[in-house]
C-alpha positions as CSV (number, residue, x, y, z in Angstrom):
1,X,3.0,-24.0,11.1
2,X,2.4,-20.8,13.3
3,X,-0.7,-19.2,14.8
4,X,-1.5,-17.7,12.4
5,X,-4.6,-17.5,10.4
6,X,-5.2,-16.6,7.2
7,X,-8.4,-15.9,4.6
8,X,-8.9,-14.4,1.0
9,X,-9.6,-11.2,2.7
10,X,-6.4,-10.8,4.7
11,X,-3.4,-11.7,2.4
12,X,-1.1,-9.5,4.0
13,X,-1.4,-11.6,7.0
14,X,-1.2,-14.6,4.9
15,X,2.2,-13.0,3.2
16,X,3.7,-11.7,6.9
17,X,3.0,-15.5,7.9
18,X,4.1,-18.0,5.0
19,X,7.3,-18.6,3.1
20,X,6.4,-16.0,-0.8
21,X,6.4,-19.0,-2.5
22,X,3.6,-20.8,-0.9
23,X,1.8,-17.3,-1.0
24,X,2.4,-17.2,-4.5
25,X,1.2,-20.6,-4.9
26,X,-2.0,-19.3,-2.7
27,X,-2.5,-16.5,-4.4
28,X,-2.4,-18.3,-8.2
29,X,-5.0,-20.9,-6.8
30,X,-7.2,-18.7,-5.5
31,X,-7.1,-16.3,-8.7
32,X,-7.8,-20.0,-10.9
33,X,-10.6,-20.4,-7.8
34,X,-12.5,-17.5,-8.8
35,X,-12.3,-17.8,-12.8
36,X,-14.5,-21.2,-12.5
């Protein structure tokens, strides 16, 4: 874990800070977060 932070509205940050397949894992949670 790294300084840095991260939010739905700043995934590039997310993607410059975390491994692609826990922001792929992120980003397929978030999209299944949104259809409910």
């Amino acid at each position: 874990m790294g300084k840095c932070q991260f939010s739905v509205h700043h995934v590039e940050l997310y993607l410059a800070c975390f491994p692609i397949t826990d922001t792929i894992i992120y980003v397929s949670v978030f999209s299944v977060s949104q259809q409910i």
